[in-house]
N, C-alpha and C positions, 0 to 999 in steps of 0.2 A: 330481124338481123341477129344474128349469132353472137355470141359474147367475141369469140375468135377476131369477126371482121369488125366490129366495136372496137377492141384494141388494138386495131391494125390501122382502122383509121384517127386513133385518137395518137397515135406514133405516127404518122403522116403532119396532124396538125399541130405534133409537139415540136417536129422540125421545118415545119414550115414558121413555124415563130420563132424559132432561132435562128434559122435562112433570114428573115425579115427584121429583123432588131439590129443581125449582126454582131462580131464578138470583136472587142474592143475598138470599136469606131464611137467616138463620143456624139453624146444625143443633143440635138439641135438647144443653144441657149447654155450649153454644158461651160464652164468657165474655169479657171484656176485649179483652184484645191476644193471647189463646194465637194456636198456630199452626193453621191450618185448612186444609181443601183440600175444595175441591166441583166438582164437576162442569158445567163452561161451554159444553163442544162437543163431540159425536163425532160422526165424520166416519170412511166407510168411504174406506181408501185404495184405488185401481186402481194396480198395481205389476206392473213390467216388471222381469224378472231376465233378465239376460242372461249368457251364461259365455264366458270367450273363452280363446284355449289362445295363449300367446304365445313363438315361437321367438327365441332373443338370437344366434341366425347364427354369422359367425365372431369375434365378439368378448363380453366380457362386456357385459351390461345391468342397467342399474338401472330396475327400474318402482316409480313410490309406489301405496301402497296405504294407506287409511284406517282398516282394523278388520279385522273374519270376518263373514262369512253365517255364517245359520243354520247352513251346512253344512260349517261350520268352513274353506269357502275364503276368504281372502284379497280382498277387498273394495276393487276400483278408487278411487280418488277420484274426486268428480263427477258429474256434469258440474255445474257449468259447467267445470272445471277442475281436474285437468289431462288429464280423458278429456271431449271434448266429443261431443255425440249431432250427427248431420246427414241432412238430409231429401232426399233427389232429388228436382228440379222440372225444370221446362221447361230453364230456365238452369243444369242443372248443381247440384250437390250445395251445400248451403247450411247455415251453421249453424241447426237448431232454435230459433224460439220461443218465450218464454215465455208461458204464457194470461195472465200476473199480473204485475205491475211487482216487482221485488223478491223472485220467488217462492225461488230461492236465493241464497245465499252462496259463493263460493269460499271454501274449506279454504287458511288461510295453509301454504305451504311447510315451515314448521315441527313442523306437527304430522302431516306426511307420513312417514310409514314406508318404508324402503327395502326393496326384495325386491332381490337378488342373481340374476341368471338368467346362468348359466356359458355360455359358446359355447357352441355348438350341445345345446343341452338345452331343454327345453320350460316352461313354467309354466305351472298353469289359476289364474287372477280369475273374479272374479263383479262384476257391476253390478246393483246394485236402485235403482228411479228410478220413482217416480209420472209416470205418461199424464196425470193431473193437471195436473202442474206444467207440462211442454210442450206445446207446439201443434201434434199430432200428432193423427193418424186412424188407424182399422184398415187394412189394406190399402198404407198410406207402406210404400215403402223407405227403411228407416233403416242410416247404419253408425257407427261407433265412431273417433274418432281420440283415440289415446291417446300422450299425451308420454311419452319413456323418455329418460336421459342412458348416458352411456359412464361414467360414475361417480358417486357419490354426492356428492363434492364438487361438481359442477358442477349437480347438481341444485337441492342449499344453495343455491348462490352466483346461481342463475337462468341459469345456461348455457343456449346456444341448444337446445334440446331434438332428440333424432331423432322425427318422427312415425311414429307407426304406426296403418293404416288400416283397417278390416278389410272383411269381405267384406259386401254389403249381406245387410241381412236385413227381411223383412218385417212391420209392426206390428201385432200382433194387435189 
């Protein structure tokens, strides 16, 4: 079976349980003010993971990171911030779109975790981001500019960031 008719019927059984639960009829034993929880929307996500291996040259690097992947790597921040996605066009490489007014939020500074990357030594991150949320096609070249500071202090504090740009890649 195709990935195509996969998604076509995993949207079939996403509304077949909302057809079947119902949207605001209370569940059998339901009382008062208890606490409840039902089922209002499921929504397959399309998700882009990307991994990026980032060198800190001849100096130390701080890159923020937000969590783990699955795969227990270390999890970019963003985008919108402080890794932003960008699309090649006619004029030159351009911040990505949003399809949605609002569709993300920037991650406040604060709740950025610092990774330490020693001179000349390597780090692998991961990016996971819904094709959803941005206004991208198969076939864009897309690349990654990701902020790093020369320490964690200045990262806190909103110091001017070093960017780091990667190599384009193409959007499935």
């Amino acid at each position: 079976m195709d990935k195509r008719n996969r998604l076509s019927r995993r949207r079939i059984f996403a509304v077949l349980i909302v057809l079947l639960i119902g949207r605001g009829s209370p569940m059998p034993g339901q009382v008062g003010s208890k606490p409840s929880v039902q089922v209002t929307r499921v929504r397959v996500w399309r998700t882009m993971s990307v991994t990026v291996s980032i060198f800190a040259g001849d100096q130390d690097l701080i890159v923020p990171y937000c969590g783990l992947s699955a795969s227990s790597e270390e999890s970019l921040c963003g985008p919108p911030t402080p890794t932003r996605l960008e699309v090649q066009t006619a004029k030159g490489w351009r911040p990505v779109g949003l399809r949605y007014d609002a569709a993300l939020g920037a991650l406040s500074p604060e709740v950025w975790k610092a990774r330490l990357i020693p001179a000349r030594k390597w780090h692998v991150f991961s990016l996971l981001f819904s094709k959803d949320d941005f206004a991208v096609k198969s076939g864009q070249r897309l690349r990654l500019v990701i902020d790093a500071w020369p320490d964690e202090q200045s990262m806190r504090s909103g110091g001017r960031p070093i960017e780091l740009t990667t190599t384009a890649f193409e959007c499935p």
